[in-house]
ROZA-672629 format. One record per residue (C-alpha): x, y, z negated. Coordinates in steps of 0.2 Angstrom, whole numbers. Example, Ala and Ser with C-alpha at 12.3 -4.5 7.8 and 13.67 -1.06 7.14 Angstrom:
2
[[62,-22,-39]]
[[68,-5,-36]]
***
This chain:
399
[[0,0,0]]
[[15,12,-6]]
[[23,8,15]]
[[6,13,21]]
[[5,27,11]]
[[23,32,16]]
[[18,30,34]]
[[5,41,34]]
[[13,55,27]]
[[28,53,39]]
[[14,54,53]]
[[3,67,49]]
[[-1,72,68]]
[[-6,52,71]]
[[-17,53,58]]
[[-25,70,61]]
[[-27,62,79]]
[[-37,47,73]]
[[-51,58,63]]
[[-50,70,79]]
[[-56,55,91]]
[[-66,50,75]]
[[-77,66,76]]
[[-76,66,95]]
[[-83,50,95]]
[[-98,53,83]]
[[-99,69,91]]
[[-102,63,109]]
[[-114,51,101]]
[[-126,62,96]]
[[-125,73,110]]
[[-128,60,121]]
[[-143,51,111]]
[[-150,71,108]]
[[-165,76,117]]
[[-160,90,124]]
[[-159,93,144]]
[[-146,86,152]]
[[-138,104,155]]
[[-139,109,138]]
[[-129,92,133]]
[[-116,98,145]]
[[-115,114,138]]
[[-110,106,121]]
[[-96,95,128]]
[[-83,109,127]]
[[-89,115,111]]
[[-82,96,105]]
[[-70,95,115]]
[[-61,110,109]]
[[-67,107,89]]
[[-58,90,91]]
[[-41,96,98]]
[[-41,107,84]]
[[-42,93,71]]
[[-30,83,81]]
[[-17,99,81]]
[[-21,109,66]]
[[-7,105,55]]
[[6,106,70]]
[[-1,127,79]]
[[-10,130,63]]
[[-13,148,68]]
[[-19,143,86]]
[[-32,130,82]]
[[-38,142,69]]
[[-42,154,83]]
[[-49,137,95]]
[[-60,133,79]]
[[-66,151,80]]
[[-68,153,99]]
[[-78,137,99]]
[[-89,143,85]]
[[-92,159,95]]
[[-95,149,110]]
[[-108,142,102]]
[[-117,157,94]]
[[-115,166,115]]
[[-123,151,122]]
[[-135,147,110]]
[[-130,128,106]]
[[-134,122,87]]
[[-126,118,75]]
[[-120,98,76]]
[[-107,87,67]]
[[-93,93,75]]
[[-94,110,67]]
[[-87,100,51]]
[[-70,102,62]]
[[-73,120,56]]
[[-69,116,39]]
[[-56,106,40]]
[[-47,119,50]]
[[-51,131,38]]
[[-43,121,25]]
[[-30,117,34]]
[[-25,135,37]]
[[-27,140,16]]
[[-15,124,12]]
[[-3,129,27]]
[[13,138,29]]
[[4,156,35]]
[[4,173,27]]
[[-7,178,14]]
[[-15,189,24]]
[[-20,177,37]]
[[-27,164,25]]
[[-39,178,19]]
[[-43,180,35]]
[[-47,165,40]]
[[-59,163,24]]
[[-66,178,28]]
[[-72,174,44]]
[[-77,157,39]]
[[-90,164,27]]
[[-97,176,43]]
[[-101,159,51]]
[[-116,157,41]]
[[-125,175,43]]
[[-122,173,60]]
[[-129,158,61]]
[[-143,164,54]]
[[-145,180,64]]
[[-141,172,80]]
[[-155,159,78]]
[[-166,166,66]]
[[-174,164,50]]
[[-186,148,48]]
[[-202,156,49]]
[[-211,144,38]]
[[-202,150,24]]
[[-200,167,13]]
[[-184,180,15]]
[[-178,173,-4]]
[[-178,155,3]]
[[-169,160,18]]
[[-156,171,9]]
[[-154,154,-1]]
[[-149,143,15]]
[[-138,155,20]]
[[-129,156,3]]
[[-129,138,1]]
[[-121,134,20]]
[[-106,149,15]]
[[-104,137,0]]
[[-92,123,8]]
[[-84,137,17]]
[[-79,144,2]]
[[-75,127,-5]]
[[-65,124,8]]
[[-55,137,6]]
[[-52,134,-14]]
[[-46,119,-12]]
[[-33,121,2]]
[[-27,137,-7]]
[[-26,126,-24]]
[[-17,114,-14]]
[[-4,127,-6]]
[[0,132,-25]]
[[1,115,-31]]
[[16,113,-16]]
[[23,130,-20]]
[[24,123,-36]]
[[34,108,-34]]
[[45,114,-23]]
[[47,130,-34]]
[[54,114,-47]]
[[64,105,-36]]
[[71,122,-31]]
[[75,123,-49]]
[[80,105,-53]]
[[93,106,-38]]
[[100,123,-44]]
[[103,117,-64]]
[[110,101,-55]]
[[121,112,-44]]
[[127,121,-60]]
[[128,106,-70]]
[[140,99,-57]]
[[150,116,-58]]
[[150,117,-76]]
[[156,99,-76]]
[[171,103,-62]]
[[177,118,-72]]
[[177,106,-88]]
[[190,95,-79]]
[[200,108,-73]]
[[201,117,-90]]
[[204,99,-99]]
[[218,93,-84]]
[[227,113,-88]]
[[225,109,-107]]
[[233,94,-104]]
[[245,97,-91]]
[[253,112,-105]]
[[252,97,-119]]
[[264,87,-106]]
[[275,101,-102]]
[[277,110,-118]]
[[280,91,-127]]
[[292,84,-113]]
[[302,98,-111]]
[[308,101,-129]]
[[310,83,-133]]
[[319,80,-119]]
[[330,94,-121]]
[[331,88,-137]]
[[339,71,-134]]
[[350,79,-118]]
[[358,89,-128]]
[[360,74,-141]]
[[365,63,-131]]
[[379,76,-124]]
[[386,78,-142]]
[[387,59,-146]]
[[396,55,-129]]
[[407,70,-135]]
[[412,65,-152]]
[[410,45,-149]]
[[428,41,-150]]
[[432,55,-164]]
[[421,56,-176]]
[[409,40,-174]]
[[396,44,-190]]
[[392,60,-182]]
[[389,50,-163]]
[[376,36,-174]]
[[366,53,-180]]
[[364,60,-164]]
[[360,43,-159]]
[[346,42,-173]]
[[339,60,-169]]
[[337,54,-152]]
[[327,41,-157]]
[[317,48,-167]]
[[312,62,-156]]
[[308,49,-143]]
[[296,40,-154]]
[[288,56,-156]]
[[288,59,-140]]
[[280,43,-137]]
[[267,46,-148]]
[[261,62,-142]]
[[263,57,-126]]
[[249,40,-131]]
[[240,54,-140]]
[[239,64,-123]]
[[235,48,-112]]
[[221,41,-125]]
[[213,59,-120]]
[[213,56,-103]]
[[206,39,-104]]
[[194,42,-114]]
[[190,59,-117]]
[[195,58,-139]]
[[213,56,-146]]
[[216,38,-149]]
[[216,31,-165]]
[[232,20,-166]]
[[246,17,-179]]
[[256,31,-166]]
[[244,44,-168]]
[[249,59,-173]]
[[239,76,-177]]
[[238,91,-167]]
[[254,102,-173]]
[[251,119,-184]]
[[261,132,-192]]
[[265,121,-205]]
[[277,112,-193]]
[[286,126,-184]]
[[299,125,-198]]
[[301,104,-196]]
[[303,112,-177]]
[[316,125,-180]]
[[324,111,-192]]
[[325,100,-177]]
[[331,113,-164]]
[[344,117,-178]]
[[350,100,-176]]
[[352,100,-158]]
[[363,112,-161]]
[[356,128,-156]]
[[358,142,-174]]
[[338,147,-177]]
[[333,159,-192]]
[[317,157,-197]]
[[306,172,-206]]
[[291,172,-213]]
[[280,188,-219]]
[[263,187,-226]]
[[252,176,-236]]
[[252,159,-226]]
[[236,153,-226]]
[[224,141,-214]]
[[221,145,-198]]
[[210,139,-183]]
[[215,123,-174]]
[[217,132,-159]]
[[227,144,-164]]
[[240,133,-177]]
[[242,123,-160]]
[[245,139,-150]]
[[259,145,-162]]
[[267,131,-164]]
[[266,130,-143]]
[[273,145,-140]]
[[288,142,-153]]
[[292,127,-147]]
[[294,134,-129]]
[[301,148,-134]]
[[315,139,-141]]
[[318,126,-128]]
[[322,141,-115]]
[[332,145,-126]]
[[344,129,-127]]
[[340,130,-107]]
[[344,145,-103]]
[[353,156,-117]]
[[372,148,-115]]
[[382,137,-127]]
[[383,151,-141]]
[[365,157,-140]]
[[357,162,-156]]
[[339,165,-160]]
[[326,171,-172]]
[[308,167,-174]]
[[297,175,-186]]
[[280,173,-190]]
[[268,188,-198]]
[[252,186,-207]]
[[240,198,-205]]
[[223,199,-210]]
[[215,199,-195]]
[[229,186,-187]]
[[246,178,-184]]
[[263,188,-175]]
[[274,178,-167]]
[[291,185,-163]]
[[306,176,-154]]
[[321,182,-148]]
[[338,178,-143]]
[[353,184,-140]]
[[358,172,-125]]
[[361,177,-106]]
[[344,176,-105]]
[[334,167,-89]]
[[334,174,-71]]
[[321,187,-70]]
[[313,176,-57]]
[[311,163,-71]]
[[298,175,-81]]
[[291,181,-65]]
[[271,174,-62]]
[[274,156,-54]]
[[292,155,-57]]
[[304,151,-42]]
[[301,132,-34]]
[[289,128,-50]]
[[301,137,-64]]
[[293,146,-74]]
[[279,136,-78]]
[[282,136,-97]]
[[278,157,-98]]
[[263,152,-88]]
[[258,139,-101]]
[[259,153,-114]]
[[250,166,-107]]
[[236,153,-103]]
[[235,147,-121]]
[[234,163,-127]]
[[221,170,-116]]
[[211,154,-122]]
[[211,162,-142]]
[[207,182,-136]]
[[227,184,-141]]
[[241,194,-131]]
[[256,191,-123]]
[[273,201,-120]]
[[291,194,-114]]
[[304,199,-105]]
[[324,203,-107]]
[[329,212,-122]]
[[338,228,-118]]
[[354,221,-126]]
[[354,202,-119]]
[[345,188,-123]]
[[326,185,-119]]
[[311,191,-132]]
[[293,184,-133]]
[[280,191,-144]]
[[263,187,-147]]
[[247,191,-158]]
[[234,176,-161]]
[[217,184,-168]]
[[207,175,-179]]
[[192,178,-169]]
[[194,177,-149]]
[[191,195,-145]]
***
């Protein structure tokens, strides 16, 4: 029943051609069983004729088979034939034309002129003589009722269709956004993760490079000192390795993994575990606190701790063998200062420049991303006497 159903719809002109050879059919019937002469029956024939196309056609030149519909009903009135069953075609039309795809203006139009069909009936043929002026106000009333009828429920059914596609209009354009939203999520969460990668490979890695230089330095002459570097290596590649499971669990499925190498997020408390661990590769850090430490937001202790930590490792990378730094951390009450410099040789100014040179650079990038994520701001550049300088203001509240 549903295929039928589905069929039909798919052929609306097929169908509206059956009930046209329908009312043709019944039509011609009653003209030829009538008893009128046979050049009155003739003169009906067009009157069907043209009725019937309309039907057939209505929903494919709605506006034209409105205007057949009422050329056939004038036709009638001019040559005086009577009203018959194919004048039903009339409000079928006139449905057809309130449920369509016309202007307002011509709907009204067309219900306007199908509730004149009955006074001119009525005038053109006159009043039944049997009966009173109130009785034949009646008739007339009650034929301009199906017009009217008509009309009502083609219009309804025109709202109905304005209706649903005004929802699936609607329903496609959430979806649309819901799609978009979803895109911007992953690109967000891929940049969120791509700095996570970045920020923990490149200092760790620094880390045990620079390690790994001093062992195969000192190896022969002063082996105790070769086994601890050996031993910060491996420790900072276990916790490389964790962060780096914590990172992938992320990816996989969507929440930190929950595993004997989980490790939290990194916060300000950490920073001086970090500048302890830099000071061990070798590179002289002072470390300053001002303020009353207290909590702060997740996403701001990871940004601090972020920044530091790439702060530093440009450091070891670019500042030269006898590089200092200095990072210090203010409280305020309304956020966290972050200040790091060094007095190194400093990076080439292409390095700081917005998208580095051949994908340097990436790690200022990372920063000034993070930061605009928490409402904070961001300055670096070369300090006037050597050396590179970062500093940066995390507010409690995104502004």
């Amino acid at each position: 029943m549903q295929r039928f159903y589905e069929f039909l719809r798919r052929h609306p002109t097929g169908v509206d051609a059956f009930w046209a050879v329908l009312v043709f059919g019944i039509s011609m019937t009653e003209v030829a069983a009538g008893a009128d002469s046979m050049g009155r029956r003739l003169v009906t024939v067009p009157v069907v004729l043209a009725l019937s196309t309309a039907v057939a056609l209505r929903r494919r030149w709605t506006r034209p088979m409105f205007w057949v519909a009422v050329g056939a009903g004038l036709y009638q009135l001019a040559l005086g034939v009577t009203a018959q069953f194919a004048d039903f075609a009339l409000l079928v039309v006139l449905f057809t034309v309130a449920a369509g795809d016309v202007p307002r203006w011509f709907s009204r139009l067309a219900l306007g002129t199908g509730l004149l069909a009955s006074p001119l009936y009525f005038l053109r043929f006159g009043a039944d003589k049997s009966t009173n002026t109130t009785e034949n106000l009646f008739f007339v009333f009650f034929v301009m009722v199906p017009f009217a009828l008509a009309w009502v429920m083609g219009d309804s059914l025109r709202t109905r269709r304005a209706y649903y596609a005004q929802l699936v209009e609607r329903n496609q354009r959430l979806e649309n956004q819901r799609e978009a939203q979803a895109k911007v999520a992953v690109a967000a969460e891929r940049a969120r993760i791509a700095r996570e990668l970045h920020d923990v490979v490149a200092h760790n890695v620094s880390v045990m490079v620079v390690q790994a230089d001093g062992a195969a330095y000192v190896m022969d002459a002063a082996p105790e000192q070769a086994k601890e570097a050996l031993r910060t290596i491996s420790g900072t590649g276990r916790q490389a390795l964790a962060e780096m499971r914590r990172l992938l669990g992320v990816l996989r499925t969507g929440e930190p993994q929950e595993s004997e190498d989980y490790v939290p997020q990194p916060d300000v408390e950490q920073i001086e575990f970090l500048v302890e661990q830099v000071r061990a590769a070798g590179l002289a850090v002072d470390f300053e606190v001002e303020g009353a430490p207290r909590r702060l937001p997740s996403g701001v202790e990871l940004t601090a701790y972020r920044i530091v930590q790439e702060a530093l490792t440009n450091t070891r990378k670019h500042g030269g063998p006898e590089a200092r730094a200095s990072v210090r951390l203010v409280y305020f009450d309304d956020g966290l200062g972050l200040l790091i410099e060094d007095d190194g040789r400093g990076a080439a100014h292409e390095l700081y420049e917005d998208g580095g040179a051949d994908g340097a650079g990436h790690g200022l990038i990372g920063m000034r991303e993070r930061i605009g994520m928490v409402g904070g701001t961001l300055d670096t550049g070369p300090r006037p006497g050597g050396g590179f300088r970062i500093s940066a203001l995390l507010p409690l509240k995104p502004g």
